[in-house]
N, C-alpha and C positions, 0 to 999 in steps of 0.2 A: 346639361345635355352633353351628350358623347358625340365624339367623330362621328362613329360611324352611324349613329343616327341621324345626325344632320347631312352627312354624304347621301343616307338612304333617304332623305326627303329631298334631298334637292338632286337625284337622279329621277324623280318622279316627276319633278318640276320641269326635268329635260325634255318630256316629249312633250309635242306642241297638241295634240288635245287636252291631257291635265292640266297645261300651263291654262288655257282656254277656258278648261271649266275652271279652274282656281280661282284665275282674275274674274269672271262671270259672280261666283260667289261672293268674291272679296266685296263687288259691288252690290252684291244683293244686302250687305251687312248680314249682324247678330240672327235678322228672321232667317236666312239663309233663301235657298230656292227648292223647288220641289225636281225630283225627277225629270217628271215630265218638262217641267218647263225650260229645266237646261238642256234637252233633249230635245225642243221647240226651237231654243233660242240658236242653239251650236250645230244644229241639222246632223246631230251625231246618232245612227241605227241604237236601238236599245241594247241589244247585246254587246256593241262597244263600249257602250256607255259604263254600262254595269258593270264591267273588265276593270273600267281606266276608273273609276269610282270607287271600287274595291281597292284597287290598288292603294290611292291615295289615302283612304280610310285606316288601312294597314299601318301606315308610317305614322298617323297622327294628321297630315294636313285638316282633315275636315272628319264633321261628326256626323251622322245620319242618325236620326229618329223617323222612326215611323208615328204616325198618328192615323189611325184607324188602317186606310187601305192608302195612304200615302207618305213617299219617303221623303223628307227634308233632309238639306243637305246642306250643312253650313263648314264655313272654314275654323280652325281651330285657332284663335287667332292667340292665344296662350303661349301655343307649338310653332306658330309664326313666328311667334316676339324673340322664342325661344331661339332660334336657326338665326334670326337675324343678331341676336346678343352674342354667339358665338362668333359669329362670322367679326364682330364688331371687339371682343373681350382684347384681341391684342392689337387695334388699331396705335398705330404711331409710337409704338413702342420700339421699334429700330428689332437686329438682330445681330448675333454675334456671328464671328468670322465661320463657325463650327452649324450654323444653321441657314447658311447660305442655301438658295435654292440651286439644284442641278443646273450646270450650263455656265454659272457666275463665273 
């Protein structure tokens, strides 16, 4: 996974209704949740919903299938492992003088 794909998935994570439906999914597991019911469950208008749903679908967070006349919406959790295995690749490896973070 690249930078700026995991920067573009966890600036999606930054607003607090993705984050909302995210964890709502994460809990719903593998079956995922439908539409409507994250929409029941989060008191989120439909037109927002389908904004911030789209969105996250974009980056990879979650997958939507439709089945007949309804959308299921599940988290990627592949794409998750993925964000959090970068975020983890250079734990506790220290850094040299030359990659010091601004400010040091």
């Amino acid at each position: 996974m690249h930078h700026d794909d995991v920067a573009a998935s966890l600036a999606e994570l930054g607003n607090s209704h993705r984050l909302a439906i995210f964890r709502l999914l994460v809990k719903a597991g593998f079956p995922g949740a439908t539409v409507g019911e994250i929409q029941q469950s989060l008191e989120i208008p439909a037109s927002t919903l389908s904004h911030h749903l789209a969105r996250m679908a974009k980056v990879g967070l979650i997958l939507q299938e439709k089945q007949s006349r309804t959308i299921y919406c599940k988290p990627d959790f592949a794409h998750l492992n993925q964000v959090i295995q970068f975020l983890q690749n250079e734990c506790c490896q220290g850094f040299n003088e030359e990659e010091k973070t601004p400010g040091e």
